[in-house]
C-alpha positions in Angstrom: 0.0 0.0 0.0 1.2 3.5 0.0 2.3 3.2 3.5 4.6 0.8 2.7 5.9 2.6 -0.9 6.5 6.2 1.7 8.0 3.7 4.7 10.3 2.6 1.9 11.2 5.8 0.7 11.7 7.2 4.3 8.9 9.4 4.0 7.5 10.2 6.9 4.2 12.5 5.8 3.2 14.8 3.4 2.3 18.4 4.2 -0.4 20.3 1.7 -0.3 24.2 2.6 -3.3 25.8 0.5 -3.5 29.6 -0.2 -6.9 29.8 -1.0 -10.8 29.4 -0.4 -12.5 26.7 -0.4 -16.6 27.8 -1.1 -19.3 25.4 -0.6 -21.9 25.8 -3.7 -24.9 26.9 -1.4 -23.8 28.4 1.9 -27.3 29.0 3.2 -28.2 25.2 2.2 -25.3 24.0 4.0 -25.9 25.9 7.1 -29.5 25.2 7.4 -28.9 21.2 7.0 -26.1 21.9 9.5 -28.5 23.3 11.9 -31.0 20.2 11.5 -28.3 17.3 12.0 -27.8 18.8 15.3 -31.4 19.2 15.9 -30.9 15.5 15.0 -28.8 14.9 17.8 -31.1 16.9 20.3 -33.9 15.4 19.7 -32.8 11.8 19.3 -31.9 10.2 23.1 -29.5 8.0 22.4 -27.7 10.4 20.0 -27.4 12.8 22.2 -26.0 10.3 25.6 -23.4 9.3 22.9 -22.2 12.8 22.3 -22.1 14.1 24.9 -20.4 10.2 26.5 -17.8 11.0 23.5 -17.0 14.6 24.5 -16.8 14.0 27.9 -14.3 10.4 27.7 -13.7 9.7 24.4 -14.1 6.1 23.0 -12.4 5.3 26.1 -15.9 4.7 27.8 -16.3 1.4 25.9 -14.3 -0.6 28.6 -17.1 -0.7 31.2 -19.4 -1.2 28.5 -17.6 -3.7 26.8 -17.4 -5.5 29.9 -20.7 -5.1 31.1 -22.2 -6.3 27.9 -19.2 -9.7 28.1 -18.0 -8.7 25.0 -14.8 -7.3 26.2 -12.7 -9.8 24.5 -9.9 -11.4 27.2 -7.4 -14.0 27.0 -7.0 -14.1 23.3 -10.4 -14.3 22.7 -11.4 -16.9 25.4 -13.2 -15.1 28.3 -15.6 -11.9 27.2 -14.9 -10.5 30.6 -12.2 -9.0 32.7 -11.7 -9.7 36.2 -10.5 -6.1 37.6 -11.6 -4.2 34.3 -13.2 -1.6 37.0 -9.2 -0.3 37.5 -9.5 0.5 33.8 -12.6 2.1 33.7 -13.1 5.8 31.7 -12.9 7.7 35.3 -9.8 6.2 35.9 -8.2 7.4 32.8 -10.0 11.1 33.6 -7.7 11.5 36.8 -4.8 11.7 34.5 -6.1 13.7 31.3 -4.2 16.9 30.2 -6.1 18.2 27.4 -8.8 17.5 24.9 -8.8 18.2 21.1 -10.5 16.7 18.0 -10.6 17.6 14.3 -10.6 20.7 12.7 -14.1 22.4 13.9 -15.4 19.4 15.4 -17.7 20.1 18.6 -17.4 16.4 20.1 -13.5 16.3 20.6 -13.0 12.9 21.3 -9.1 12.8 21.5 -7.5 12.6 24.6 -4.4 12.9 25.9 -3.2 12.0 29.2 0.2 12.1 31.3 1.9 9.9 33.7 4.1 12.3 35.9 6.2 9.9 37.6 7.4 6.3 37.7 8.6 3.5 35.0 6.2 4.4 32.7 6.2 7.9 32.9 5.3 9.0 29.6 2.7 12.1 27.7 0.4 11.1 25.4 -1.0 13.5 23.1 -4.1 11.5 21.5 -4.9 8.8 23.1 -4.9 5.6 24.4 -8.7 5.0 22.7 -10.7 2.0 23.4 -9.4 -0.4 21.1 -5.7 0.2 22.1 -6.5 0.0 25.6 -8.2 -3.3 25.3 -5.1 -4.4 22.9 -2.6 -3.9 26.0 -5.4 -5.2 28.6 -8.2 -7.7 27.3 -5.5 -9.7 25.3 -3.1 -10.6 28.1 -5.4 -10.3 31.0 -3.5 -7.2 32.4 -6.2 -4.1 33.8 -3.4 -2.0 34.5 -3.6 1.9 33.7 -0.5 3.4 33.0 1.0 0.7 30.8 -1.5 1.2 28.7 -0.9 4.9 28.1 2.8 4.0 27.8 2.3 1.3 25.4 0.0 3.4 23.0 2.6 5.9 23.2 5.6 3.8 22.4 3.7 2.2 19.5 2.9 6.0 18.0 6.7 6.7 18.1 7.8 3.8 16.5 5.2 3.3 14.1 3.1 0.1 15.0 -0.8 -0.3 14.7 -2.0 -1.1 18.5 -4.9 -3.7 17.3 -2.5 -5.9 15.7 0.2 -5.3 17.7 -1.5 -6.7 21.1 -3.5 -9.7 19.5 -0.2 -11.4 17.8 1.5 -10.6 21.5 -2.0 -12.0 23.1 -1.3 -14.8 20.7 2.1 -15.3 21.6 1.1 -15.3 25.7 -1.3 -18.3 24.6 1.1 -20.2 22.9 3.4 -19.7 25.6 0.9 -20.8 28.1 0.2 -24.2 25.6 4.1 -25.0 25.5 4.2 -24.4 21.8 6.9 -21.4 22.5 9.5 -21.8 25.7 11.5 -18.9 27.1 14.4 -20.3 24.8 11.5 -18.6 21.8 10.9 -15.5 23.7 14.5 -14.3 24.8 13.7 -15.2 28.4 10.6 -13.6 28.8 8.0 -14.9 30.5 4.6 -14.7 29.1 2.1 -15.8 31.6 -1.1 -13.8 31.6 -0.9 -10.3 33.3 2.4 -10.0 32.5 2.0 -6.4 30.9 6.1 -6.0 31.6 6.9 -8.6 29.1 4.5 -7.0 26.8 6.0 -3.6 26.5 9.3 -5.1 26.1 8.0 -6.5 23.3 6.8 -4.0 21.3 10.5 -2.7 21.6 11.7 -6.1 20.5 9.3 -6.1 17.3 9.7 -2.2 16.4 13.6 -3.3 15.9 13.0 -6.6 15.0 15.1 -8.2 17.3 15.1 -11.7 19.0 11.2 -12.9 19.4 10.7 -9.3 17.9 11.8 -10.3 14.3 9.2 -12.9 14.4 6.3 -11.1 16.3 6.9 -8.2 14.0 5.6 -10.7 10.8 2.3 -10.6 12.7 -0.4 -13.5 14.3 -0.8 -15.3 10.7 2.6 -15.7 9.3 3.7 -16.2 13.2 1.9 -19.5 14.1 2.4 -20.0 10.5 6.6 -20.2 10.9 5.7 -21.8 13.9 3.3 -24.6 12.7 2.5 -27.7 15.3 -0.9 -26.0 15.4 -0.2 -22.6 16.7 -2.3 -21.1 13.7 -5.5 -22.0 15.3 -5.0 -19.7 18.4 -4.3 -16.2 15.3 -7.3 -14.3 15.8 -7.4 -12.8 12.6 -10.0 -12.6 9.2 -7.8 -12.2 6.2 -4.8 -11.8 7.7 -5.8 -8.9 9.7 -6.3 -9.3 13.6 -9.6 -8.6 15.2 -10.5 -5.5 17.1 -11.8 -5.5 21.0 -15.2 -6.7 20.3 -16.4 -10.6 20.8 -18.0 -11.6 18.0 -19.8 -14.7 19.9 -21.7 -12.2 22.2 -22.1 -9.2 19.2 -22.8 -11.4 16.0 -24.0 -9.1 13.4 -20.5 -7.3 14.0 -18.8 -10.8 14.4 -20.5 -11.5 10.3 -19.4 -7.7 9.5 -15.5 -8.5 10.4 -15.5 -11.9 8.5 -17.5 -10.3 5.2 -15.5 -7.0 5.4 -13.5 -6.9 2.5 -10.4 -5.2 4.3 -10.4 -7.6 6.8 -11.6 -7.2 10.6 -12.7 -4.4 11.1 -14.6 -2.7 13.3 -15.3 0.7 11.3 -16.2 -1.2 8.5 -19.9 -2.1 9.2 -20.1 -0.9 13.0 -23.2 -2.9 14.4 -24.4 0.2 17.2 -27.8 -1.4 17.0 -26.5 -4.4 19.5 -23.7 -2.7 20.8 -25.5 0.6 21.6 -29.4 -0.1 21.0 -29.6 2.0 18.2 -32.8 1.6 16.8 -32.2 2.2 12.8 -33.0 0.5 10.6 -34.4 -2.0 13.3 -33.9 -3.8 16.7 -31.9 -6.5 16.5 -30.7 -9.6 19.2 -27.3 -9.5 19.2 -27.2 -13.2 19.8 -29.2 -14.3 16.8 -27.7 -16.9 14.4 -29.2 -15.9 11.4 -31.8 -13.2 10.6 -29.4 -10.2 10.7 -27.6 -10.2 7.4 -29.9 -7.2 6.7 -28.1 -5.2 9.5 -24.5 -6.3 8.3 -25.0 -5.0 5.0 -26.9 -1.6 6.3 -24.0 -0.7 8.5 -21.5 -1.5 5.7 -23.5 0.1 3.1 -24.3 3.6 5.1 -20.3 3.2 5.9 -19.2 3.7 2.5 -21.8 6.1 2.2 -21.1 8.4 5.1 -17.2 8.3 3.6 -17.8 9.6 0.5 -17.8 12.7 2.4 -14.8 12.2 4.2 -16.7 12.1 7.3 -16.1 11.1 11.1 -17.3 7.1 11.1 -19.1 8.2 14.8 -21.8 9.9 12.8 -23.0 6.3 11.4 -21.8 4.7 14.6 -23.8 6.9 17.2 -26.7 8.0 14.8 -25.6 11.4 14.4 -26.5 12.1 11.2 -29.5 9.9 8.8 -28.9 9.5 5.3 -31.5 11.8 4.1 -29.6 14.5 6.0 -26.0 13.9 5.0 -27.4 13.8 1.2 -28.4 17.4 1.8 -25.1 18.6 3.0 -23.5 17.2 0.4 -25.7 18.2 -2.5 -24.9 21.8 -0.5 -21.6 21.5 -0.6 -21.0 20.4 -4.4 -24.0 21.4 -5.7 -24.4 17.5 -7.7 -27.9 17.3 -8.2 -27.7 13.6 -7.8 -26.3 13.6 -4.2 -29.2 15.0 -3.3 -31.1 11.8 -3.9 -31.0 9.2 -0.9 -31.2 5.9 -3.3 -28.6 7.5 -5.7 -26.6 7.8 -2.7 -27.1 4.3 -1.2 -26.4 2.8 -5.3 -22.9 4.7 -4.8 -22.8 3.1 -1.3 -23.3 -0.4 -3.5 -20.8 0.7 -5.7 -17.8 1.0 -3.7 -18.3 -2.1 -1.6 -18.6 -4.3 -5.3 -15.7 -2.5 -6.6 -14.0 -3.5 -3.5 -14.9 -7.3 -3.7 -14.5 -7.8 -7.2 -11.1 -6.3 -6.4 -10.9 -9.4 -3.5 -11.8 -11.7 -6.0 -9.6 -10.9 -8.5 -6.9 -11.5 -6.0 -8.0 -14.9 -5.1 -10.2 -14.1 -2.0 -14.1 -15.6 -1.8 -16.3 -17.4 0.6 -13.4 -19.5 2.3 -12.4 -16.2 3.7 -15.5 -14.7 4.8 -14.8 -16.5 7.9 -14.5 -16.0 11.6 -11.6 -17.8 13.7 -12.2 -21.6 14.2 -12.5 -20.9 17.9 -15.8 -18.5 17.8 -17.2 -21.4 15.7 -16.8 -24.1 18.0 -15.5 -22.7 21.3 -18.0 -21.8 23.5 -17.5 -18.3 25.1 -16.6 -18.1 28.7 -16.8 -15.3 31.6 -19.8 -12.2 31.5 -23.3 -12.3 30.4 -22.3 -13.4 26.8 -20.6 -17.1 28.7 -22.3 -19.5 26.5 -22.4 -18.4 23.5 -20.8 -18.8 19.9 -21.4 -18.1 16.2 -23.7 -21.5 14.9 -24.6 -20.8 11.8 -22.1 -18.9 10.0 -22.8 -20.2 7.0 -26.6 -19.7 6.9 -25.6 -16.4 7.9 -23.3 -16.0 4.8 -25.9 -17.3 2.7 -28.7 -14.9 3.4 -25.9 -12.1 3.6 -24.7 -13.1 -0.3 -28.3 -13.1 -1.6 -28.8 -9.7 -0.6 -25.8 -8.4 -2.0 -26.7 -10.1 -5.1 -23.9 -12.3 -5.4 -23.8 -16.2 -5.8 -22.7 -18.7 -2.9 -19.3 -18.4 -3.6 -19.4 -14.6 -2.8 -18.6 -13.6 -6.0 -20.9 -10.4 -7.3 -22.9 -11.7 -10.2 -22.9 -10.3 -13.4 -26.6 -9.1 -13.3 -25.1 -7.1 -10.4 -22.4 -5.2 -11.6 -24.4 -4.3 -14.6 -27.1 -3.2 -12.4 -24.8 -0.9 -10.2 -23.2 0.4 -13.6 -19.6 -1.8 -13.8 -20.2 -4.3 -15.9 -16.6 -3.5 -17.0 -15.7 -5.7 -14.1 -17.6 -9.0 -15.2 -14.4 -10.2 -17.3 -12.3 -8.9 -14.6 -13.8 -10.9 -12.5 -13.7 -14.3 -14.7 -9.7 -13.5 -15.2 
């Protein structure tokens, strides 16, 4: 990707300083649908507890929710509970913020920063730790400690590493360590035992420089257990080769089915399922421990994703039902003055659009049903610890099946041709064959 192109060039960022005005095409129209998507967020209860939860904490809130739900992922995945999460809860965290700060003219300011004034992991962190990286240095090795946390999420901004992927291969490694598939004569002497949070830090320094365990860590969960073989692959929580966010999939399956059908991956931004995580009511209830019936919502949440992006804006807006479709069409008819945008189905057919031009771009490059799926361990593994205890994904295939006929594409996942000519790219039909 173009990380990796700049990374190999040594190029840390680009900078773009611009001299002029930007001018939306209708000023008035843009301020009045302004005015009614926070009249949106007034009026609307749970929007308005969400914003006000995200201006107040940040994302950082979602660890006594998480927990409280028993999705809170733990142990690599085994337990959707922490015992001692309460010393890692969002007031916590509060004692030791320094400042808050969000993107350019954003009201909500989610970004936090925080500072440890003293100790061995004194440290200033100027945006974050956020949910998901606290739960990467806490849920995956069974460690609610507070200040490694903000000192791990800063060591992995200086040096470069994604958090999420970074603590599920080392959650990974602290099971196989536990199963005697890797000895301290793997790990250069460290002991991973759960709760260890020590050993973790030190090796986040170890994979940053590739050295030691590092060099092997740094390759992340898939090709890890892969080098290491003698069935260490089966405890890589990943879905496509990337590692799953802080959210149980057995106890939250409509997002479970959104990480395994997202074409990037797992990912939690992709197709955000706030109705069972949040209650959101739009574009229906849902039981967040359903088997099958919930396809609908997958697709939604992906759909209104792609759609909510085309106009480069913040994913919490979909997440916490900030904004409805009909309202972000008239800000950006406003804004570009495109007749077309102004039309809710147009905009949900672009929606379409990208996510087929993404897949057909996945199965051009060999991917399909085979990877549409979530670890063997939420199939079959029954999950343990919280209100969730019990459960796991059943029916993922009935699931895929319903999920693939309303996308329009066959069983193999594979967008059919009436499709793509439907959505306007039937120029990828032979693309597709190739």
């Amino acid at each position: 990707g173009v990380g990796t192109v700049m990374g190999a060039k040594n190029l840390k960022a680009l900078a773009i300083v611009g001299t002029g005005r930007v001018t939306p095409h209708d000023p008035k129209a843009l301020k009045a649908a302004v005015a009614e998507q926070l009249e949106w967020v007034k009026a609307n209860p749970m929007s308005s507890v969400s914003f006000d939860v995200m201006h107040t904490t940040g994302t950082i809130a979602g660890i006594e929710y998480g927990n409280s739900l028993g999705t809170f992922p733990t142990r690599n995945n085994r337990w959707g509970q922490m015992e001692g999460f309460e010393k890692i809860a969002s007031s916590e965290y509060q004692k030791l913020l320094t400042r808050k700060y969000g993107c350019y003219a954003c009201r909500v300011k989610c970004y936090c920063g925080y500072k440890v004034k003293s100790g061995r992991y004194k440290c200033v962190s100027v945006g974050g730790p956020n949910y998901e990286s606290v739960w990467a240095f806490t849920g995956t090795i069974d460690s609610p400690e507070l200040e490694p946390t903000i000192y791990a999420d800063t060591r992995c901004d200086d040096v470069g590493v994604d958090t999420i992927s970074m603590g599920v291969t080392i959650g990974c490694a602290f099971e196989l360590f536990e199963r005697g598939l890797i000895t301290t004569k793997d790990t250069d002497g460290l002991k991973l035992v759960w709760g260890n949070h020590d050993a973790a830090l030190q090796l986040i320094e170890k994979t940053a420089r590739r050295e030691g365990f590092g060099d092997l860590l740094a390759e992340g969960s898939v090709r890890m257990t892969q080098r290491l073989g003698r069935g260490a692959e089966a405890y890589a929580m990943h879905i496509k080769g990337q590692e799953m966010p802080g959210y149980e999939p057995r106890g939250l399956k409509a997002q479970g089915m959104n990480f395994a059908t997202a074409n990037v991956g797992a990912n939690h931004n992709y197709g955000y399922a706030s109705q069972e995580i949040y209650g959101v009511q739009v574009p229906r209830p849902t039981d967040p421990y359903a088997d099958e019936g919930n396809a609908d919502i997958t697709k939604y949440n992906q759909d209104v994703t792609a759609m909510i992006e085309t106009g480069i804006q913040c994913t919490f807006y979909s997440i916490c039902d900030w904004i409805t479709p009909e309202i972000f069409s008239k800000l950006l008819v406003a804004a570009t003055g495109i007749p077309e945008h102004g039309d809710v189905q147009h905009m949900w057919k672009v929606a379409e659009r990208i996510y087929n031009i993404e897949r057909a771009f996945a199965i051009r490059e060999g991917f399909g049903r085979k990877d549409d799926s979530l670890p063997q361990r939420i199939l079959t593994e029954e999950l343990q610890k919280g209100p969730a205890e019990g459960q796991r994904v059943r029916k993922q295939d009935v699931f895929l099946d319903q999920y693939y006929d309303l996308r329009g594409w066959d069983r193999s996942g594979i967008p059919t041709e009436k499709k793509l000519r439907e959505l306007g790219l039937g120029d990828l039909v032979s693309d597709i064959v190739k």
